[in-house]
C-alpha positions, 0 to 999 in steps of 0.5 A: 441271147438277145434278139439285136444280139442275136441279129448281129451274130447272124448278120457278121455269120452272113457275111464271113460265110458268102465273102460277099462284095455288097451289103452287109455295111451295118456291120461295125469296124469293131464287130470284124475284128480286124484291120481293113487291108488296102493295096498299091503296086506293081505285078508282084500284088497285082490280083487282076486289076489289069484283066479290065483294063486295055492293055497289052498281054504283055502285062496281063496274065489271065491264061494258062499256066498262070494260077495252075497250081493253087486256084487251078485257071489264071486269075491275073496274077502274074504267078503259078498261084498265090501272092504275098497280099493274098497269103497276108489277108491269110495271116490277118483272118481276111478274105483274099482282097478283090481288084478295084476293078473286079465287075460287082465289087463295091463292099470295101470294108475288107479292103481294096487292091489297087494294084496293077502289073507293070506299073510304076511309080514314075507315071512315064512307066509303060505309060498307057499300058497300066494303072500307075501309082497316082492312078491307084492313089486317086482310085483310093480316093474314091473309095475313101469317099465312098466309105465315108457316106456308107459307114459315116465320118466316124465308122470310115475314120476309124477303118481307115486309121486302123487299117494296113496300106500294103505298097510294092512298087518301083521295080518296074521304074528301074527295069524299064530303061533297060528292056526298053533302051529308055534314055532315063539313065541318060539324063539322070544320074541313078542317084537322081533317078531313085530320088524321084520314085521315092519322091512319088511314092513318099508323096503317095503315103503322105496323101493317104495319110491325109485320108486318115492312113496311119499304118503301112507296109512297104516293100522294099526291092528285090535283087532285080539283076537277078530275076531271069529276064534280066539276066539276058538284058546284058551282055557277055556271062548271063550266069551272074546277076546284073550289077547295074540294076542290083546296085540300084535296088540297094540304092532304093533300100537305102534311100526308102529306109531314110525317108520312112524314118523322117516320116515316122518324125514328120507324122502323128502316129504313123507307124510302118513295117520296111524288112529289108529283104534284099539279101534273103532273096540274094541268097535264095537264088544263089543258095536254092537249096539252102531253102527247099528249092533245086532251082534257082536262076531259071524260071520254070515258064518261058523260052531261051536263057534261063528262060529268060524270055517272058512267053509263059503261055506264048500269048507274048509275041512268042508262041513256043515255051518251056513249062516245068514239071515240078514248079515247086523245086522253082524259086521264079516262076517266069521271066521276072516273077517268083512262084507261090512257095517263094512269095509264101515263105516271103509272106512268112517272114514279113508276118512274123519274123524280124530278119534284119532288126533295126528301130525302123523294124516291126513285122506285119502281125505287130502292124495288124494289131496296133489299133489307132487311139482316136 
């Protein structure tokens, strides 16, 4: 083996092994043998952007029970462990992607999360408390740039067409008016509404186009009537989800499912992956044991209905809950977010399997390994 061979071995050996967060950008796009992975969203891809910012505990989640179950202390992440951008750099032979914010974090040729918990692609969104979609866009932004004079025009063009953008983001918009007696859906219709978050949103993946984008992962929306916290949002029978806010998820999808169309027709060579989870998730908190779970309306952490309020960790206002002692029989694991197990088999599904089969369909490992021609 020759000695600038052998070089190159030790150095991408180097680099795999300690995972580090510097250095190590001779290393070319080529030689890593995989895609660079970004992401943008709300709590459900947050991995700790919100520890470093001033905010409310109420959308932070760094203190126990949260994390006690894979990393064994609380990250951020709004989970018992694990969340699904975690278990698809898994998937993609990536190392978990560290926050933006993250203290020392500047190699960011694996990918970046930008994501933050409660945020919105609407900017009014618990506005002031989180990072929102265009405060994360204009974070990518300076990430771009500083690709570009670490790599060079020619390395972080290819890196950045060859990777996937992972994007959550709009279940807060559409909670929001309801846990805060907003008067949105006042002086918007829904129709008018779910228009302006995909309207920022379709706007955000035209500006990361533009930064040489090209393949990108859009979540669609869950049942939100259905999560926990919801649940007590409404009067009367809090057994049944809530018909309002679900009717809107499924107004989203719809909408999300028509605008990705146009783009693939509008856009050179973008490519994208938008499963439509909506009814799996439906039938997951309906049917729990159809699926490997017990339960499947009551969160394992918090306080009240289905303990519906979110005082996990009683650093909420609320000082007293509620912890399960077996978070794997459990579909959520608080008020408004679902455990490891359900965000792993989530991740599965996404990865590798095509549940609802359309033209507008290809999964996340199809994504992956579409390279960029230029």
């Amino acid at each position: 083996m020759a000695p600038s061979t052998r070089f190159q071995v030790y150095v991408l050996a180097f680099c795999a092994t300690l995972l580090i967060q510097s250095g190590c950008y001779g290393v070319s796009v080529h030689q890593r043998k995989h895609a660079a992975l970004f992401i943008f969203g709300d709590s459900l891809f947050d991995v700790g952007n919100n520890n470093y910012i001033n905010t409310s505990t109420n959308f932070q989640a760094n203190f126990f029970p949260y994390g006690e179950t894979f990393f064994r202390y609380s990250t951020g992440r709004v989970s018992d462990g694990r969340l699904i951008p975690d278990i698809i750099a898994e998937f993609a032979n990536l190392p978990m992607i560290p926050p933006y914010l993250q203290p020392g974090f500047v190699n960011h040729t694996n990918g970046v999360n930008f994501a933050s918990a409660g945020a919105g692609a609407v900017a009014e969104t618990f506005q002031g408390f989180v990072l929102d979609l265009k405060t994360q866009l204009d974070h990518f932004k300076n990430v771009e740039k500083q690709l570009r004079q670490r790599l060079g025009e020619v390395e972080a063009h290819t890196l950045l067409s060859e990777a996937v953008y992972l994007i959550s983001i709009g279940s807060n918009d559409y909670i929001a008016p309801f846990i805060t007696n907003s008067s949105l859906f006042e002086s918007h219709s829904h129709e008018e509404y779910v228009g302006m978050v995909i309207g920022n949103l379709t706007n955000a993946i035209k500006e990361i186009y533009k930064k040489g984008g090209r393949k990108f992962g859009i979540a669609g929306m869950e049942p939100l009537g259905c999560l926990p916290g919801m649940r007590t949002t409404k009067p009367g029978n809090t057994s049944t989800c809530g018909e309002e806010v679900n009717a809107i998820s499924k107004l989203h999808n719809r909408l999300l499912a028509k605008v990705l169309l146009n783009l693939k027709g509008q856009l050179q060579e973008f490519i994208y992956s938008n499963p439509n989870f909506y009814s799996y998730l439906n039938d997951l908190v309906q049917n729990p044991t159809k699926h490997g779970f017990k339960e499947g309306k009551m969160a394992c952490c918090g306080s009240g209905p289905f303990r519906g309020i979110m005082s996990c960790g009683g650093k909420r206002g609320v000082t007293e809950y509620q912890l399960c002692n077996n978070v794997a029989d459990y579909v959520f694991f608080d008020s408004g977010h679902a455990t490891e197990r359900v965000y792993r088999q989530v991740s599965k599904l996404w990865w590798s399997r095509t549940p609802d089969v359309t033209a507008r369909y290809m999964n996340l490992k199809e994504l992956f390994e579409v390279y960029n021609k230029n």
